[in-house]
Legacy VTK file of the C-alpha trace (Angstrom):
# vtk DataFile Version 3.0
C-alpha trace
ASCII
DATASET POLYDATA
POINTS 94 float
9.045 -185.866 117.967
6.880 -185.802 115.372
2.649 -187.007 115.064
1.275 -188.906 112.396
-2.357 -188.892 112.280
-4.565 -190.978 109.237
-8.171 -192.310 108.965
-9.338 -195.428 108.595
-12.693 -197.668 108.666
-14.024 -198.414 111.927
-13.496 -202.028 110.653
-9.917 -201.640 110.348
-9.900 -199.980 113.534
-11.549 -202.225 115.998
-9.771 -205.063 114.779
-6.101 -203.216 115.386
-6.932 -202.221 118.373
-8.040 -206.087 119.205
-4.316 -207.181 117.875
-2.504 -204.252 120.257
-4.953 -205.545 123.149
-3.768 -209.148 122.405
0.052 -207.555 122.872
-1.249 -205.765 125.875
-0.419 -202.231 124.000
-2.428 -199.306 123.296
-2.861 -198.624 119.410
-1.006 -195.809 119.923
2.090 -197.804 121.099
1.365 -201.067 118.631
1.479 -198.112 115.550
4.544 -196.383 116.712
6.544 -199.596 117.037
5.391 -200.626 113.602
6.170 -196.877 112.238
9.918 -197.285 113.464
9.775 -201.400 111.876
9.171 -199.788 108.537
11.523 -197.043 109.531
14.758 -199.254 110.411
13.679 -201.386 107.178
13.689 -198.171 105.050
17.146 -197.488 106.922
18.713 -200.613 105.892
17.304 -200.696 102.250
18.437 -197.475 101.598
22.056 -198.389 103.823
22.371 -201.598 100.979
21.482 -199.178 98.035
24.513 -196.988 98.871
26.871 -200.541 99.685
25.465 -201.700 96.225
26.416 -198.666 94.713
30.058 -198.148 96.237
30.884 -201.617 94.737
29.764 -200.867 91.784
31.950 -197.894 91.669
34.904 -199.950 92.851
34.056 -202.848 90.230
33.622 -200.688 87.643
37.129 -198.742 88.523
39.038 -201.958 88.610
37.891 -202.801 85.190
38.836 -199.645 83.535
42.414 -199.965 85.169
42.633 -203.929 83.921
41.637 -202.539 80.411
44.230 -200.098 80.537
41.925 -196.779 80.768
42.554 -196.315 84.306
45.293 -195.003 86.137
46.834 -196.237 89.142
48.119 -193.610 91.646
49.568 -193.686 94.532
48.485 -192.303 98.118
51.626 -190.119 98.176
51.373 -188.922 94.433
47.609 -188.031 95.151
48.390 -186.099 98.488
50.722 -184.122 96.451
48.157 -183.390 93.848
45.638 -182.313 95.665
48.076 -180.275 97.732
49.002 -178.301 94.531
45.291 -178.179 94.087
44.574 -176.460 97.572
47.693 -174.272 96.771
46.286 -172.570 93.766
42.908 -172.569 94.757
44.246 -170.590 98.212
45.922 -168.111 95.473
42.756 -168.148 93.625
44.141 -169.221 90.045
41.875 -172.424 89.859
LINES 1 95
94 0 1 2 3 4 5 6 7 8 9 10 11 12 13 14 15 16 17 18 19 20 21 22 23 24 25 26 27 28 29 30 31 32 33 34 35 36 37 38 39 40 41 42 43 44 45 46 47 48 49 50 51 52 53 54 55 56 57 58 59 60 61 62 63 64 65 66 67 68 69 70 71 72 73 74 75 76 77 78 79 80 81 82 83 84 85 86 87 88 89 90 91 92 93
C-alpha cells in the first residue's frame, strides 16, 4: 500500500467532505475509491493504446505482404528457423 497526501483550500475541503458525508464515507474512503476510478481508467486507456497498436502492426503487415514486400512463412518453416537460430547462438557463432 501506498499514501498519497496533497493540500487543498479549506473551501475545497469542506465541501468534499460534505459529498463523502452525503455517500456516508469518510474522505479518506470517497478519495481512495476515486484514486482507483482514475486508476482502472488509466488501465484501460493504456490496455486500448497497446490493442490500437497491435492492429496497426497487423494492418500494416498485411499490406506489405498484398504489395508483394512481405513474406509469408509458415509456422513450421519459422520453428525451424529459429531453431537454427538457438543452435548457433548455443555454439556462440551468432
Amino acid at each position: 500500500m501506498s499514501t498519497i497526501h496533497f493540500r487543498i483550500d479549506e473551501e475545497t475541503k469542506r465541501l468534499a467532505t460534505q459529498a463523502a458525508e452525503r455517500q456516508k464515507m469518510s474522505l479518506t474512503e470517497l478519495m481512495r475509491q476515486r484514486a482507483e476510478e482514475l486508476a482502472e481508467d488509466e488501465r484501460e486507456h493504456q490496455s486500448n493504446a497497446h490493442e490500437y497498436w497491435l492492429e496497426q502492426q497487423i494492418e500494416d503487415a498485411f499490406e506489405r505482404y498484398e504489395s508483394g514486400q512481405g513474406e509469408y512463412v509458415s509456422n513450421e518453416e519459422m520453428r525451424a528457423r529459429m531453431d537454427k537460430l538457438k543452435l548457433l547462438a548455443i555454439q556462440g557463432k551468432l
